[in-house]
N, C-alpha and C positions, 0 to 999 in steps of 0.2 A: 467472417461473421461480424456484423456492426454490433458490436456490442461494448461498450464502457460501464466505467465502474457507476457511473451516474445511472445511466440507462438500466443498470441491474438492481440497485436501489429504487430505482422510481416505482419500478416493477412489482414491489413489494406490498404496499398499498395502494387504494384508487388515489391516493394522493397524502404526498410526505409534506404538505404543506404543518407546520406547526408540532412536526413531530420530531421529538427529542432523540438527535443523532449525535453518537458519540466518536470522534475520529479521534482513531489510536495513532500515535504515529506521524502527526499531520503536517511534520516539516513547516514550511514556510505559511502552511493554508491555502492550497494551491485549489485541494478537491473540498476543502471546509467551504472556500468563496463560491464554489460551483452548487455545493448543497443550499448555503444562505440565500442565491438568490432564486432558488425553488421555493423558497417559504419555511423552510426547514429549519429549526431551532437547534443552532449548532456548538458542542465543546469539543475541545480542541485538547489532545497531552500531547505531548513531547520531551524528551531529554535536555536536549537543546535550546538554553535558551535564546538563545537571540535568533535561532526559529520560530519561535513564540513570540518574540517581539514583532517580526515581520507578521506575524499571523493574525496580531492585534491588529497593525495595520490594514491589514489587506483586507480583513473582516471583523469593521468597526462594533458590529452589532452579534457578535459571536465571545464565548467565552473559551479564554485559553491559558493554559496552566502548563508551568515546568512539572514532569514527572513520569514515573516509568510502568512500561503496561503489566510488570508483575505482580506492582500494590497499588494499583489503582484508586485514589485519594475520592469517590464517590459511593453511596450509599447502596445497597441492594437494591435490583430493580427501577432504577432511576431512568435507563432510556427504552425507546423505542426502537432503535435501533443500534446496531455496533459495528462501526467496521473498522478491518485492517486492510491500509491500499497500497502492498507493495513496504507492509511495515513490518511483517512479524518474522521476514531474514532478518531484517537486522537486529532484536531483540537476542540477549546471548543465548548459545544454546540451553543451558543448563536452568533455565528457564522459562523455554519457549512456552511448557505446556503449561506451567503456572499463570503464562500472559493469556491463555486461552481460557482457562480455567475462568482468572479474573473478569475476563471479556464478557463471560456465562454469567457472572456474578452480579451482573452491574443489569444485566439487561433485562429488560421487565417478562414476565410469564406466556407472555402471546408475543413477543418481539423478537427479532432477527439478529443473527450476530452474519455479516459480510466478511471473509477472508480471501483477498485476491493478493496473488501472487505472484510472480515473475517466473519461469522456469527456467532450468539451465539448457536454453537450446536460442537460436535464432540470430541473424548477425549481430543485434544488439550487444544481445551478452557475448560475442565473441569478442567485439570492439571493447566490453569492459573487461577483460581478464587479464590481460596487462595490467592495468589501473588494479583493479581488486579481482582477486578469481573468488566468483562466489558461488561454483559450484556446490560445494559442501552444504553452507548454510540454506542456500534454496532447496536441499534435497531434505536436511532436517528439518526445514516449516511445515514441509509436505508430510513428513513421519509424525511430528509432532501432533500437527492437527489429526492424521490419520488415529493413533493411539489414547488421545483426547475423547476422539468419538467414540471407540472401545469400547470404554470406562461405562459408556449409557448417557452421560451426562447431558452432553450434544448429539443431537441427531441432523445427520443433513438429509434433504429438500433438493438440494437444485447443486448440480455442479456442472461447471461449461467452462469453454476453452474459448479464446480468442486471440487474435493479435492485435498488439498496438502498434502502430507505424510512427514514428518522428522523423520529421526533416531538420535539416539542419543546413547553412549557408558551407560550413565548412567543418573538417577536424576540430578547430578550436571550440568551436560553438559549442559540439560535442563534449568536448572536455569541458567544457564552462558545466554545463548541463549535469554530466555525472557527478562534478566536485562540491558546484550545488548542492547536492543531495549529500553529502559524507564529505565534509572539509577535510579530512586526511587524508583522502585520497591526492589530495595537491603535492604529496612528498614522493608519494610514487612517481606521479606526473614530471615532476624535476630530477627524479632521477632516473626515468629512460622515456624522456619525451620522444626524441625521435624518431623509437623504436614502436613509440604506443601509437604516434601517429600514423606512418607507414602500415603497422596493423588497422586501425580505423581506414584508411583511404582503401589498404587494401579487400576488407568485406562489405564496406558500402555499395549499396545499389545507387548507381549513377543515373539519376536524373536528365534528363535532357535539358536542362536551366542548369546542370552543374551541381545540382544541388548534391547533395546524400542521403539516402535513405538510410532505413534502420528498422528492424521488425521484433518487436519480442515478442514471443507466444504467451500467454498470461493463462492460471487459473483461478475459477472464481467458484467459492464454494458459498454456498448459504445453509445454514445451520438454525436447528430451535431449541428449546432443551427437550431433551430427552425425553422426559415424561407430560410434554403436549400434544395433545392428541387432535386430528380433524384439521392439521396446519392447513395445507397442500395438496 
């Protein structure tokens, strides 16, 4: 299925031009820079700061703030939209459902809350389980949001599956790429690199350039609150 996180977003209205998206989670502003130059009015949280620093950079005309999606430091009803891209494993457990909660809280009466995921399946995540096994935590975002919706609060709309493909020149890249995402992973990586490498080479699809592939299956849910009626 062609389908990205962008592509499920645009989806949403006849057009996100000037409309207030909130990305939880947005690391370096990788998917913020791809929403801004749609026309989309973009803010940006994260934990990390000096992900946020890159984040300023990268998307000069974007706003971006250190902090975390359990108390979310904006007003009720504020955006048009809400997503998490591959953010709400890594929020702690014991929390997940309060980030979801908050996500509902921020986003305006007729607007969307996006939750896409990673799942525990595909050689991607095989090549990452050495590195971090994130079995566990992907299966709890998936409970979390499930028991979220329960509650009434959230109602989902649209749920679909896709995979994402990465290429990459080599193992290292690979690794460059995951550690990117989670700098502690770096201590794992020193301490059974050769072992994590051999695993990466070994479930790569091999390109005919030599390259590597890498597939992760993703889920993508879209959510309204609960008590809107005629969404969809």
């Amino acid at each position: 299925m062609n389908e990205s996180p962008l592509s499920i977003v645009k989806s949403l209205f006849p057009s996100i031009i000037d409309c207030n998206i909130l990305d939880i989670g947005c690391g370096e502003g990788s998917f913020a820079s791809q929403l801004a130059d749609t026309g989309a009015s973009v803010v940006g949280i994260d934990p990390n700061p000096k992900a946020i620093e890159k984040s300023k950079l990268l998307v000069p005309g974007g706003r971006f703030e250190v902090g975390y999606a359990e108390s979310l430091p904006f007003a009720d009803s504020s955006f048009d939209i809400v997503v998490f891209v591959n953010a709400l494993h890594h929020v702690p457990g014991p929390v997940m459902e309060q980030a979801i909660i908050e996500a509902s809280r921020v986003m305006r009466e007729r607007g969307f809350l996006v939750v896409i995921e990673p799942l525990p399946s595909g050689n991607f995540f095989e090549a990452l389980r050495l590195i971090e096994d994130e079995t566990d935590v992907r299966l709890a975002a998936q409970m979390a949001l499930k028991k979220v919706v329960s509650w009434g609060q959230l109602k989902e709309i649209n749920s679909l599956r896709y995979v994402r493909r990465e290429i990459f020149d080599s193992s290292a890249r690979y690794i460059e790429r995951v550690v990117a995402v989670d700098p502690s992973r770096e201590a794992a990586v020193r301490r059974r690199e050769a072992d994590i490498v051999s695993v990466i080479n070994g479930v790569a699809l091999k390109l005919p350039d030599g390259r590597l592939a890498f597939d992760q299956p993703n889920k993508a849910d879209v959510l309204v609150r609960g008590d809107t009626e005629g969404m969809i």
